[in-house]
NULOMI-848824 format. One record per residue (C-alpha): residue in one letter; x, y, z. Coordinates in nm, 2 decimals, padded with zeros to 4 digits. Each point is the difference from the previous one (the first is absolute). Layout:
code / x / y / z
A / X / Y / Z
...
//
This chain:
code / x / y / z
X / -00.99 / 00.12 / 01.11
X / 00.16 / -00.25 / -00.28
X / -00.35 / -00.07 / -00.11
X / -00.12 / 00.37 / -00.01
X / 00.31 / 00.06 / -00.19
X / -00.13 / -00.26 / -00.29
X / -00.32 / 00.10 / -00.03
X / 00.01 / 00.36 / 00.05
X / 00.31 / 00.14 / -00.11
X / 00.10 / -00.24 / -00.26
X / -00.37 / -00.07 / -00.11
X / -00.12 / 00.32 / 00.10
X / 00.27 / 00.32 / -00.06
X / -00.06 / 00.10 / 00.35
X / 00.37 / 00.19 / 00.00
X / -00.10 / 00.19 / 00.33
X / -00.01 / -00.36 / 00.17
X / 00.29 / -00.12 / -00.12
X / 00.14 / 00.23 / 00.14
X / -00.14 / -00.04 / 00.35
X / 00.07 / -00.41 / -00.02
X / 00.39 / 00.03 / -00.11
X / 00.28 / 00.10 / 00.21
X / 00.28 / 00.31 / -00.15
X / 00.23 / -00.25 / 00.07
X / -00.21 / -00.31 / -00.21
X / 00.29 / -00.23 / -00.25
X / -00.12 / -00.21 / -00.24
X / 00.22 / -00.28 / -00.05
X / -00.09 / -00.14 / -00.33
X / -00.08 / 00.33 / -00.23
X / -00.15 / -00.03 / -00.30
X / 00.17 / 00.07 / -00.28
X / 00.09 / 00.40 / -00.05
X / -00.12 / 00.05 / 00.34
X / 00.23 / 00.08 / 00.34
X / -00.07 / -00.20 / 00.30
X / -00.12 / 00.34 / 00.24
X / -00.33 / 00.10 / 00.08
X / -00.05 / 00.31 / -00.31
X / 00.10 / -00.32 / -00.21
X / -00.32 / -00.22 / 00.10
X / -00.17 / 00.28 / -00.04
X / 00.08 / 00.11 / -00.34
X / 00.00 / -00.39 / -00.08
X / -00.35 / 00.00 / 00.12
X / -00.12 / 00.33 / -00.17
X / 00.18 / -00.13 / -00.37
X / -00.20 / -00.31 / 00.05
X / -00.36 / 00.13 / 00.11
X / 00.09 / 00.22 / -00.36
X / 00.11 / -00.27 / -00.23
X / -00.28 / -00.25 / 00.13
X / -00.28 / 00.24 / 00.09
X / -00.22 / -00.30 / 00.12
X / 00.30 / -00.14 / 00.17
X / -00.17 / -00.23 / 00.26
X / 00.16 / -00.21 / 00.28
X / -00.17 / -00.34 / 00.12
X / 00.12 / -00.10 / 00.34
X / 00.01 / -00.37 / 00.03
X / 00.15 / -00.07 / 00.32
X / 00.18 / 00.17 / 00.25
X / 00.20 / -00.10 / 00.32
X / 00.16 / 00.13 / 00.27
X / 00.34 / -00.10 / 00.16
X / 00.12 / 00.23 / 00.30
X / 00.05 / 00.34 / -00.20
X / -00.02 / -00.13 / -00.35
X / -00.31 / -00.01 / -00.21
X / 00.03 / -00.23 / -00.29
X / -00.25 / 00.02 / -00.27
X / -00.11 / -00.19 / -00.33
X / -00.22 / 00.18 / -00.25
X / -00.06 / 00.03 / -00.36
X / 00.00 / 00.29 / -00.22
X / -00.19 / 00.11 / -00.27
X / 00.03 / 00.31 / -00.23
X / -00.05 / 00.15 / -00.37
X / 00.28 / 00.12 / -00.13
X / -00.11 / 00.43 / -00.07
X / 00.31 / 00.15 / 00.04
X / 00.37 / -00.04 / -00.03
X / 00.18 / -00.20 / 00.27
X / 00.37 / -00.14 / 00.01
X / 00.04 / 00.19 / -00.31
X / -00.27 / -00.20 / -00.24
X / -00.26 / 00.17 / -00.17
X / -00.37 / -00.06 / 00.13
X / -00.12 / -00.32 / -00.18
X / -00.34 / 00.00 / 00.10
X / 00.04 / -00.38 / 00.10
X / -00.09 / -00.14 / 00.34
X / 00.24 / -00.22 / 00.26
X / -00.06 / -00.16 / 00.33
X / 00.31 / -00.10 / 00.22
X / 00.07 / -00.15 / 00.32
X / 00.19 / 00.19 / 00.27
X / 00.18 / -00.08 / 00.31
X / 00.05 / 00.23 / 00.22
X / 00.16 / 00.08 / 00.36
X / -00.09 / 00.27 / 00.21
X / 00.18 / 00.10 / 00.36
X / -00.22 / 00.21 / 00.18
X / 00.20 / 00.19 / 00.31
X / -00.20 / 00.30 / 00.18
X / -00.30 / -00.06 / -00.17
X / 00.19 / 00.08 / -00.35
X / 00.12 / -00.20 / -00.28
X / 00.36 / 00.04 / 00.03
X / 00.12 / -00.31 / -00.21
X / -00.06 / -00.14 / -00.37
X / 00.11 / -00.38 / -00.15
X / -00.19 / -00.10 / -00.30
X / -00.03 / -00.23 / -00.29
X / -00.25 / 00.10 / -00.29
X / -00.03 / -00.22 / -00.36
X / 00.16 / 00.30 / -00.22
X / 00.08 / -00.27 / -00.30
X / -00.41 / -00.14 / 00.05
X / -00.12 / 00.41 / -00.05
X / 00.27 / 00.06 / -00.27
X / -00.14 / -00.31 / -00.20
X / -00.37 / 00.14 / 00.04
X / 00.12 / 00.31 / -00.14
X / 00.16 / -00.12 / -00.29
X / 00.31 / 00.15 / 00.05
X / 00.18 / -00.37 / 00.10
X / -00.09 / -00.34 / -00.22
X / 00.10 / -00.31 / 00.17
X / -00.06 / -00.22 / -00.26
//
């Protein structure tokens, strides 16, 4: 379910199946910024990103399981086509790492903790200089 999620709703747009795979009740702990933490949030989050990056692409590295929770390392990669977190498309590229974990209850995703290098896709952008 956490994998299909990845690759198919994330890489792919499939909206109908994220939908099937996330609970009404879903929280996402650690919301990005500008988002809310319920499901229509993710979702929006995930529609805003599949339309600034248009090649958004996850890479699932590893993944493990640990009773209900599904953690997950993977890399993203994107090229930056249309406005997101309020900066203009830049046409630049950035790949970030990604921690994520996943409580699956029911056979849904009900639960969301995550850690994604923001400051490392801000600096491919341009819009952040670190030195």
């Amino acid at each position: 379910m956490v994998r299909r999620n990845t690759e198919e709703v994330q890489g792919g747009g499939d909206w109908a199946l994220f939908d099937a795979l996330f609970a009404d009740d879903f929280v996402d702990h650690t919301p990005q910024p500008g988002s809310g933490s319920d499901k229509a949030a993710v979702l929006g989050l995930y529609q805003n990103l599949r339309s600034a990056f248009p090649d958004f692409t996850p890479d699932i590295r590893w993944q493990t399981l640990s009773g209900d929770l599904v953690t997950t390392f993977k890399i993203y990669r994107g090229t930056h086509r249309g406005p997101f977190l309020g900066i203009a498309p830049t046409g630049l590229s950035f790949e970030i790492e990604t921690v994520d974990v996943m409580r699956v209850v029911d056979g849904r995703i009900t639960e969301h903790w995550g850690v994604a290098n923001l400051l490392k896709m801000l600096t491919q952008l341009g819009v952040v200089s670190l030195g």
